[in-house]
NUTI-909932 format. One record per residue (C-alpha): y, z, x. Coordinates in steps of 0.25 Angstrom, whole numbers, padded with zeros to 4 digits, always signed. Each point is the difference from the previous one (the first is absolute). Layout:
REM NUTI-909932
YZX;...
This chain:
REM NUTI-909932
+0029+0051+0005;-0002-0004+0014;+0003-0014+0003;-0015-0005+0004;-0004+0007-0013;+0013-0009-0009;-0004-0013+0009;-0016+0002-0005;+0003+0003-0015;+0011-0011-0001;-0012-0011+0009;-0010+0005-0010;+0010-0002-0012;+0002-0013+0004;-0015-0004+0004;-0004+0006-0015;+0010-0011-0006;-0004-0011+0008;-0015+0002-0002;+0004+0001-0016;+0010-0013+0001;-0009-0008+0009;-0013+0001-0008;+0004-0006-0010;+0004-0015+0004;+0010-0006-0008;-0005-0008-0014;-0004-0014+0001;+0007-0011-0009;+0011+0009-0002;+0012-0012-0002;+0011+0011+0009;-0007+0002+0011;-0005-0014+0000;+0013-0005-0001;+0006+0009+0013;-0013-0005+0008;+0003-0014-0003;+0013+0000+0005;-0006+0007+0015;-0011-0010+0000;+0009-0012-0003;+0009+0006+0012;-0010+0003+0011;-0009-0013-0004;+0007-0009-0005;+0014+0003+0007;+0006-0003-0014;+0006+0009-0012;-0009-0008-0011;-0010+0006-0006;-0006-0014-0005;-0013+0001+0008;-0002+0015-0005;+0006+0000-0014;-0013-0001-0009;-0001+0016+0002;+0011+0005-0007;+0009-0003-0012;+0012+0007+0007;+0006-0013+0005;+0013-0007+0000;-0001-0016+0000;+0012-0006+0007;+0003-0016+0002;-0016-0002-0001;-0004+0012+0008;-0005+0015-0001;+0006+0012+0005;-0002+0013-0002;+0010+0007-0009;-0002+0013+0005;+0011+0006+0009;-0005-0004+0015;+0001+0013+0007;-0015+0005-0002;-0005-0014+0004;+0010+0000+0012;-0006+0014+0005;-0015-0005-0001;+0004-0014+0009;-0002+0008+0013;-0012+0007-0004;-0008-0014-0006;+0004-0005+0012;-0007+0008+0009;-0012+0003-0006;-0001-0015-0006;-0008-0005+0014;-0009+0010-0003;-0005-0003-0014;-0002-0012+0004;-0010+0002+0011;-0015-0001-0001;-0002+0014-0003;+0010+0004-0008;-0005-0013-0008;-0016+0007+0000;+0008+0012-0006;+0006-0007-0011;-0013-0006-0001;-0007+0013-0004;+0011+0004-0008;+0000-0011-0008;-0015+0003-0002;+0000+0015-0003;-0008+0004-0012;+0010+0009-0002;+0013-0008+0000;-0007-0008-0010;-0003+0009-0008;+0016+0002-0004;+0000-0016+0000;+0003-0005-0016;-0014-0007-0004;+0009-0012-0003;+0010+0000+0011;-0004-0009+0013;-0005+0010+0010;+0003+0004+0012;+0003-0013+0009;+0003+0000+0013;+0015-0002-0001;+0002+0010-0011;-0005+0009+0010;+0008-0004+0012;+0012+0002-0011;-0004+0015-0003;-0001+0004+0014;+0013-0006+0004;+0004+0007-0012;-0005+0013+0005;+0003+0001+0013;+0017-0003-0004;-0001+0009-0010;-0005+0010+0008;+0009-0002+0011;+0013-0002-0007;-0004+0008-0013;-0010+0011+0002;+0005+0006+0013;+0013+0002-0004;-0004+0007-0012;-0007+0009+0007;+0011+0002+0010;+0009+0002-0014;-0009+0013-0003;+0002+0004+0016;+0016-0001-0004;-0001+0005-0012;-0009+0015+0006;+0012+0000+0009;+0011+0000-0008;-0006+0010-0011;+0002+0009+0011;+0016+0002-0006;-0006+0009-0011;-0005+0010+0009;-0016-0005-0005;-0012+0005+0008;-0008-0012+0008;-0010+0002-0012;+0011-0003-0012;+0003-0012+0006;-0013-0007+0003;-0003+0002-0014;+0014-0006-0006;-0001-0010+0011;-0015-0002-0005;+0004-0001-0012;+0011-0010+0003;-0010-0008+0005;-0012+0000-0008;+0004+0005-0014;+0012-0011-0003;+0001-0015-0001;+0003+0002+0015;-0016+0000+0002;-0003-0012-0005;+0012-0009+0007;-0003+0008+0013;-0010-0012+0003;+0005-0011-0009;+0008-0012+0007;+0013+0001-0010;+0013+0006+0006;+0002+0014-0009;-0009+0009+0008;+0007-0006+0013;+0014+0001-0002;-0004+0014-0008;-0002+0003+0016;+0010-0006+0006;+0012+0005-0011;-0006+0016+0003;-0001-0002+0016;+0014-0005-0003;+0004+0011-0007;-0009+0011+0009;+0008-0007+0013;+0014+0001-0005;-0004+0014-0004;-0003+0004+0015;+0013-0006+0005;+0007+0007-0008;-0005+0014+0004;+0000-0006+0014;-0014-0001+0003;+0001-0014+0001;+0010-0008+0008;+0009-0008-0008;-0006-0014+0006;-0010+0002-0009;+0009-0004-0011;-0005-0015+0006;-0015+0004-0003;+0006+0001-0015;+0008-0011+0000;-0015-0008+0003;-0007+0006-0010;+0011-0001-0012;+0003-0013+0004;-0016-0003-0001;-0002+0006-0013;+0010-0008-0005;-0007-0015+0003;-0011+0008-0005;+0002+0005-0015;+0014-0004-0007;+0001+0012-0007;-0002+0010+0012;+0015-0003+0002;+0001+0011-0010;-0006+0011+0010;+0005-0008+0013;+0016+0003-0006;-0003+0015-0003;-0005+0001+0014;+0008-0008+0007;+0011+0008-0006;-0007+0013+0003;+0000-0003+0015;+0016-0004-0001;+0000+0014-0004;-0010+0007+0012;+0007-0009+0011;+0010+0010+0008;+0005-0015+0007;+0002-0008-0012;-0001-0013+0009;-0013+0000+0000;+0000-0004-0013;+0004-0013+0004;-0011-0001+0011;-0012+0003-0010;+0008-0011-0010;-0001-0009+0012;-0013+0004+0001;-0006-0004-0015;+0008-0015+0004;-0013-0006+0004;-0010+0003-0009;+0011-0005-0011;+0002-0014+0009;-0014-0003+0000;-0001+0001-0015;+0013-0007+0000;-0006-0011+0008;-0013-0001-0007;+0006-0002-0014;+0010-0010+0007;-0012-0008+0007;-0008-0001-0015;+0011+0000-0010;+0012-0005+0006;+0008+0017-0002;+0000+0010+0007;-0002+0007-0014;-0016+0006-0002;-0001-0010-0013;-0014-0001+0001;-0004+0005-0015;+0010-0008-0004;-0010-0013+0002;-0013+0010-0001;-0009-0011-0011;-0005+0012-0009;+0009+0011-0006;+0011-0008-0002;+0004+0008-0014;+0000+0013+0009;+0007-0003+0013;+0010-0007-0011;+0003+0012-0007;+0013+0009+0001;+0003-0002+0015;-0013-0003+0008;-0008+0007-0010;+0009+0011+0000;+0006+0004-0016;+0005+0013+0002;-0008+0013-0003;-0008+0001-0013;-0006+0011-0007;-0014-0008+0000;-0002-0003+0015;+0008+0015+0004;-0012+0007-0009;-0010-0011+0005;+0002+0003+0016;+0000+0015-0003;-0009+0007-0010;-0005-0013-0007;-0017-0001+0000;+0000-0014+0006;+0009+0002+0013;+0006+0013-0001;+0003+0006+0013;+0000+0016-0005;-0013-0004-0009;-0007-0007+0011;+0006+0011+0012;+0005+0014-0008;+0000+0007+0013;+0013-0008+0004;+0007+0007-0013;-0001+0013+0011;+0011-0009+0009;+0009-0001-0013;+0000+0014-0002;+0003+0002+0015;+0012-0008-0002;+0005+0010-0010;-0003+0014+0011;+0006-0010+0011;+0015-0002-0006;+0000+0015-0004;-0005+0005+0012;+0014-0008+0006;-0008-0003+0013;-0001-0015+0006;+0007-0006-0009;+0001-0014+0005;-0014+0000+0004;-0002+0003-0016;+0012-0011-0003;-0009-0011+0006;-0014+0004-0006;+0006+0001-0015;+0007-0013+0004;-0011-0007+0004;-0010+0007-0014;+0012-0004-0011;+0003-0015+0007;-0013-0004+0000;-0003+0005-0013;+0011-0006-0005;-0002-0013+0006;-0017-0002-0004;+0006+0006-0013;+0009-0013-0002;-0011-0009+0004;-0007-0009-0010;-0010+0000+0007;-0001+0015+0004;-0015-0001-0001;-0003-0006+0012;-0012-0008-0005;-0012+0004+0008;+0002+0014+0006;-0003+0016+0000;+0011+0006-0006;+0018-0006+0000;-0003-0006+0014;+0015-0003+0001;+0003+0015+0001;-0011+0001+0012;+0013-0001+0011;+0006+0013-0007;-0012+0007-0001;+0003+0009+0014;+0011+0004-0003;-0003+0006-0014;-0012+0006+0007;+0010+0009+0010;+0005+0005-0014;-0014+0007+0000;+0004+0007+0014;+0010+0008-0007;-0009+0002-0012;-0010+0007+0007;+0012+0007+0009;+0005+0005-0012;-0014+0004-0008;-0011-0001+0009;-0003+0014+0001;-0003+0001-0016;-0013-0004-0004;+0005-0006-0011;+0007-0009+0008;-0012-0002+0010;-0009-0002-0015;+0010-0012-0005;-0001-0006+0014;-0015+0001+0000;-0001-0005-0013;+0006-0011+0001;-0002-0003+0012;-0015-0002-0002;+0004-0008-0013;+0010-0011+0010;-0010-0001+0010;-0011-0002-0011;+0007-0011-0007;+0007-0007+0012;-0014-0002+0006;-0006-0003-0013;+0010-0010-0002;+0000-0006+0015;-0015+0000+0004;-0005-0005-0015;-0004-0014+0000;+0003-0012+0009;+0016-0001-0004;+0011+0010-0005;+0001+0001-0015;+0008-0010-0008;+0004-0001-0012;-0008+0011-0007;+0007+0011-0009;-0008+0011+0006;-0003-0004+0015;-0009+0012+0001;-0008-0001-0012;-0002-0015-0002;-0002-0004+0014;-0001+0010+0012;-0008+0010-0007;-0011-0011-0006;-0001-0008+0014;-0003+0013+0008;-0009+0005-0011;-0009-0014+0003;+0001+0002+0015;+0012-0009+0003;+0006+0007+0012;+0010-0009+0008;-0004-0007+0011;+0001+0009+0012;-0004+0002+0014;-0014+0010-0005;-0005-0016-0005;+0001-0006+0015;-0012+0011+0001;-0008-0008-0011;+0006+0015-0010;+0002-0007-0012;+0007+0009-0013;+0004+0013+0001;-0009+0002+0011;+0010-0009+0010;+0011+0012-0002;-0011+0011+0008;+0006-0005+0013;+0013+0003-0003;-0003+0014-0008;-0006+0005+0012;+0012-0005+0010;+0009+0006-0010;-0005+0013-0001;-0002+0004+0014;+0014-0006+0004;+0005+0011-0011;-0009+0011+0007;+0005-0002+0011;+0016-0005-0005;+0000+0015-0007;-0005+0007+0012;+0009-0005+0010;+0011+0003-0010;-0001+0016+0002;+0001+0012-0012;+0009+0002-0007;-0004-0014-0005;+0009+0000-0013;+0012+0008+0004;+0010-0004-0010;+0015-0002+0006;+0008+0011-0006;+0013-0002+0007;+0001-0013+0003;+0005+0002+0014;-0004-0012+0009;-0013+0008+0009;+0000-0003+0017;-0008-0011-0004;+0010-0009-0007;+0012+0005+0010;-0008-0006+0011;-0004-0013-0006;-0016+0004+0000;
């Protein structure tokens, strides 16, 4: 491919995820993301880390010496101050006032309102866009920048331009990646952050990078870690996966320099509230107690309930929910034997079986409110690669292309379902599909979404976005060239990758 022809496909790739990510504003009431924003309210208002004057919106809480904190790890909060802060004169001028206004009365907002619930007042709106626009900033663009990295590094299976937007697509749209792309909770952010990590410390190592962006990684890993606990999983496998790429091994020391500050700040947070520099905040969360208590921070060790439940159970079974993703299992297989990469393969397999392992020990492995085990969404990426090889390997077989198809539609069908289907993610039911998504969609419950702020109200608010999508794909596959689904064979890197492009 010509390099205006891979900048257009990979500008279209991304625009096609923003628009899908961005529609879609994140759910209102929603206790996590409430308690994120709180915390970046209570710092750019209030110069404060209490939550007291917020706290009513959320039961995600810590009480401390007669105040409220959030007890969510502070990285994501931290990310969304400089963005509140700069659009906060802004919502508070007379027009953007007259906008919240009209918003608030939309017939077509109201219509998704509860007939019971207390409407749509003027600070519940001021609330949702504030939501929306850090969540888009800090959440929706990266994701879509993730998809970009992800076209990019398929290019080491030797895949045509048209494989990897679909597997990148797929990625995207068909996987609990969707629905977090646009969600203000930390799995879909440091899932983009952990792979540029890993994409990074792959171009040093082939020398198409310079070894000073080891520094770059040492900022991202160190900011995933404020930002979900558990990514130190992923953070150690990539962290060691640079060690490995690095030709001047004191660099190493540089990027470990370089994840210092984001560690100091959580450090001093959690020394400012609670008196440690220990992130302790579920320790004084009000509710959950019994949980958070049990085994180690919830953590009891693997169990054969919560291993099925997180991957082919009906309620939040990844593989039930998502079965295209089995495709990058089976990759994982023709990627060992092949003998190629093998610490590329080392880091994805790392990243799959200690996440698993780790939602999988959990007690509360469900994750409450959700689509699909939302704690696997930050490994999610790197199982999704496993499809490159899978299609480098069989992509030419129409069985291969009929499995993929198959269920491919079937993810794409279910995650949508499951995501656009009523005002909040499914709960607690056994069969999220059946006994929730399915019955609101079939009454015209369709997620808020940007179609309503033209007055669309049910499934006729998603016309916009239909439309945007499928000219962006006419016009993605036709930058993208012939032969459009080339399978690798050898998977000898192409001129592409060895030039970084």
């Amino acid at each position: 491919m010509r390099l205006i022809s891979r900048l257009r496909v990979e500008i279209l790739l991304f625009l096609i995820l923003l628009a899908c990510y961005a529609y879609f504003p994140p759910r209102w009431a929603d206790w996590n993301q409430n308690s994120r924003l709180n915390l970046t309210l209570a710092i750019v208002d209030d110069g404060s880390f209490r939550i007291d004057r917020f706290v009513a919106n959320t039961g995600d809480y810590a009480k401390y010496n007669g105040h409220y904190y959030s007890d969510k790890a502070p990285g994501a909060s931290f990310l969304a101050v400089p963005v509140y802060a700069a659009v906060r004169p802004i919502l508070q001028t007379a027009l953007a006032q007259r906008i919240i206004d009209r918003i608030a009365s939309s017939a077509a907002f109201g219509e998704t309102l509860r007939p019971d619930g207390s409407g749509l007042a003027t600070e519940k709106v001021y609330f949702a866009l504030a939501l929306m626009i850090v969540s888009f900033v800090t959440v929706a663009v990266p994701s879509a920048l993730l998809g970009v990295v992800l076209y990019r590094f398929l290019a080491l299976f030797n895949l045509a331009a048209g494989w990897r937007v679909i597997i990148t697509l797929i990625y995207g749209l068909a996987t609990p990646a969707f629905p977090y792309s646009n969600t203000f909770v930390g799995h879909q952010q440091v899932a983009a952050m952990l792979f540029a990590s890993f994409w990074i410390a792959f171009l040093i190592g082939r020398r198409r990078l310079s070894p000073r962006w080891s520094l770059l990684i040492g900022v991202l890993l160190g900011w995933t870690l404020i930002t979900e606990y558990p990514a130190a999983l992923i953070v150690a496998g990539v962290g060691l996966y640079l060690l490995a790429a690095l030709s001047d091994r004191r660099w190493i020391v540089g990027a470990a320099l370089a994840g210092a500050p984001p560690l100091a700040l959580m450090m001093a947070y959690n020394y400012a509230i609670f008196g440690t520099v220990l992130p302790v905040g579920y320790k004084y969360s009000e509710l959950w107690q019994a949980e958070h208590q049990s085994g180690f921070m919830s953590l009891a060790g693997p169990n054969r309930e919560a291993l099925w439940g997180i991957t082919f159970g009906v309620h939040r079974g990844l593989f039930l929910l998502a079965p295209v993703l089995l495709a990058g299992l089976a990759g994982f297989v023709v990627w060992w034997r092949s003998g190629t990469h093998r610490r590329e393969l080392a880091v994805c397999i790392w990243a799959v079986v200690s996440f698993l392992l780790f939602n999988g020990s959990s007690v509360m492995w469900s994750g409450g409110f959700g689509v699909g085990p939302r704690y696997l969404v930050p490994m999610l990426p790197f199982l999704a690669f496993g499809v490159g090889a899978f299609v480098a390997t069989w992509g030419a077989q129409q069985w291969a292309k009929f499995v993929l198809g198959i269920t491919g539609v079937w993810s794409f069908l279910n995650v949508w379902a499951q995501t656009i289907g009523g005002q909040s993610f499914p709960q607690y039911q056994p069969n999220p599909l059946l006994d929730y998504s399915l019955p609101e969609l079939a009454t015209g419950n369709v997620a808020r979404n940007l179609g309503m702020a033209l007055d669309l109200g049910g499934w006729a608010s998603l016309m916009p976005l239909a439309l945007v999508v499928f000219l962006g794909m006419v016009l993605i596959f036709r930058s993208a060239g012939k032969p459009l689904l080339a399978a690798g064979g050898s998977w000898i890197e192409n001129r592409e990758l060895r030039t970084g492009n």
